[in-house]
Structure formats: structure tokens, C-alpha cells
C-alpha positions, 0 to 999 in steps of 0.5 A: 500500500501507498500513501501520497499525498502533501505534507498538510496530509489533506489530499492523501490518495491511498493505493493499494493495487500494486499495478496502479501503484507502478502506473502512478509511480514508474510511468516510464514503465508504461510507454504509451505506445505500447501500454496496451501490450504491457498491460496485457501481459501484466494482467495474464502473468497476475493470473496465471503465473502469480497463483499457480507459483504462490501455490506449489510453493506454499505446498512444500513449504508449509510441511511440518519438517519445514515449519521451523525454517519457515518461521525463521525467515519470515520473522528475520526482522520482526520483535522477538513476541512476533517471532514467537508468535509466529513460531507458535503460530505456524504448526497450530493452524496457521499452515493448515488454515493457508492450505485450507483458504487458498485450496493448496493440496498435492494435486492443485500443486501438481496442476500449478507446476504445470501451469508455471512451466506452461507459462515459461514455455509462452515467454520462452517462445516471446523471447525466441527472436533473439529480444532481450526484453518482453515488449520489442517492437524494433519493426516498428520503432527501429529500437526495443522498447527496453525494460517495462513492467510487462518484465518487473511483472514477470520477474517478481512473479518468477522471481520466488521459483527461480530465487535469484541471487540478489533476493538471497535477503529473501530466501530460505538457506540452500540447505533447508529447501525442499528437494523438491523445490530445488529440482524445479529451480534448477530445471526452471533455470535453464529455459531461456525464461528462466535466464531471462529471469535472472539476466532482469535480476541481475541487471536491474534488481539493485540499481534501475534508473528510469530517471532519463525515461521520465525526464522525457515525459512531462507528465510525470515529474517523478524521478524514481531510482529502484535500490535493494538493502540490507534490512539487516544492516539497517537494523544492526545500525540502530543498535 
């Protein structure tokens, strides 16, 4: 969720929607020219990537022998009586009621993994003319597009499958993951989506300056530099 609004807090405008929220935000994400496009491959991987990997992970995860990893990365950087919350949280219900809300079983997982690897086969296929990028239209404009949201889009959706190395803050020990989500990672990793995924990461996770894109659009005068921390840092610096 954000928040804008002046500093009188008088016109404060709430965002929600992560789409809407890149719209406002990253314009220089949405070439006009071509944001019917980009906005049509947002809205297929939203609904065909982002649940289906959601789900086989979650299916792996949330097993008992796994509860304790779980819970130790995802309250890295919470207070202790959350952590132990969590922790207590994790095995009395709450991994049940997850699968139960979200109908994740073996066999919606399985139907998941299928879809995921349909959904690479669909953007290894886009990328087969040799683009570098999702949206490239060089027919037409005599040059690529460049990065734009259709790539963000897949690269966050794809990002928790093919766990990138700049999202390491952000992922289990390599020695706690399942075998099974290991073996997936690793066969996904070798499509040409699957390098793609990573070549997105490694070339604009901790540094994408859009800067020049928006000083080239007068609508929006917001200069936007996309940068990962250390929250660990961060915390320890206030020790």
C-alpha cells in the first residue's frame, strides 16, 4: 500500500493495487505506445503465473519438517513476541488454515507446476527472436522498447521459483529447501525464461534508473531510482 499525498496530509490518495501503484509511480514503465501490450501481459502473468507459483510453493513449504525454517525467515526482522508468535503460530493452524483458504493440496500443486512451466514455455517462445526484453517492437520503432513492467511483472512473479541471487535477503538457506523445490529451480533455470529471469535480476534488481525515461515525459515529474538493502544492516545500525 501507498500513501501520497502533501505534507498538510489533506489530499492523501491511498493505493493499494500494486499495478496502479507502478502506473502512478514508474510511468516510464508504461510507454504509451505500447501500454496496451504491457498491460496485457501484466494482467495474464497476475493470473496465471502469480497463483499457480504462490501455490506449489506454499505446498512444500508449509510441511511440518519445514515449519521451523519457515518461521525463521519470515520473522528475520520482526520483535522477538512476533517471532514467537509466529513460531507458535505456524504448526497450530496457521499452515493448515493457508492450505485450507487458498485450496493448496498435492494435486492443485501438481496442476500449478504445470501451469508455471506452461507459462515459461509462452515467454520462452516471446523471447525466441533473439529480444532481450518482453515488449520489442524494433519493426516498428527501429529500437526495443527496453525494460517495462510487462518484465518487473514477470520477474517478481518468477522471481520466488527461480530465487535469484540478489533476493538471497529473501530466501530460505540452500540447505533447508525442499528437494523438491530445488529440482524445479534448477530445471526452471535453464529455459531461456528462466535466464531471462535472472539476466532482469541481475541487471536491474539493485540499481534501475528510469530517471532519463521520465525526464522525457512531462507528465510525470517523478524521478524514481529502484535500490535493494540490507534490512539487516539497517537494523544492526540502530543498535
Amino acid at each position: 500500500m501507498v500513501v501520497l499525498g502533501d505534507k498538510t496530509k489533506s489530499h492523501e490518495v491511498v493505493l493499494s493495487d500494486s499495478t496502479t501503484i507502478l502506473k502512478t509511480l514508474c510511468s516510464a514503465l508504461y510507454p504509451i505506445e505500447f501500454i496496451d501490450e504491457i498491460t496485457s501481459v501484466e494482467q495474464y502473468l497476475d493470473a496465471h503465473l502469480g497463483p499457480t507459483v504462490r501455490c506449489f510453493l506454499y505446498n512444500e513449504l508449509l510441511r511440518p519438517q519445514y515449519y521451523s525454517s519457515v518461521a525463521n525467515l519470515c520473522t528475520s526482522n520482526t520483535s522477538l513476541i512476533e517471532s514467537i508468535v509466529f513460531k507458535q503460530m505456524i504448526g497450530s493452524g496457521l499452515a493448515d488454515g493457508m492450505r485450507k483458504a487458498m485450496t493448496i493440496n498435492d494435486d492443485t500443486a501438481l496442476l500449478s507446476l504445470e501451469e508455471v512451466r506452461n507459462v515459461f514455455d509462452i515467454v520462452s517462445d516471446m523471447l525466441s527472436d533473439g529480444r532481450e526484453y518482453l515488449i520489442d517492437r524494433r519493426e516498428r520503432i527501429h529500437q526495443s522498447v527496453g525494460f517495462t513492467a510487462a518484465d518487473l511483472t514477470f520477474a517478481a512473479l518468477a522471481g520466488a521459483i527461480i530465487m535469484p541471487p540478489e533476493l538471497k535477503l529473501l530466501q530460505m538457506e540452500e540447505k533447508d529447501l525442499p528437494l523438491k523445490l530445488i529440482e524445479v529451480r534448477n530445471e526452471l533455470r535453464l529455459t531461456p525464461a528462466g535466464k531471462y529471469c535472472l539476466f532482469i535480476y541481475r541487471n536491474h534488481r539493485f540499481s534501475v534508473d528510469v530517471n532519463q525515461r521520465l525526464r522525457s515525459n512531462k507528465s510525470s515529474p517523478r524521478h524514481v531510482k529502484i535500490k535493494s538493502v540490507d534490512r539487516n544492516a539497517i537494523n544492526q545500525s540502530k543498535l
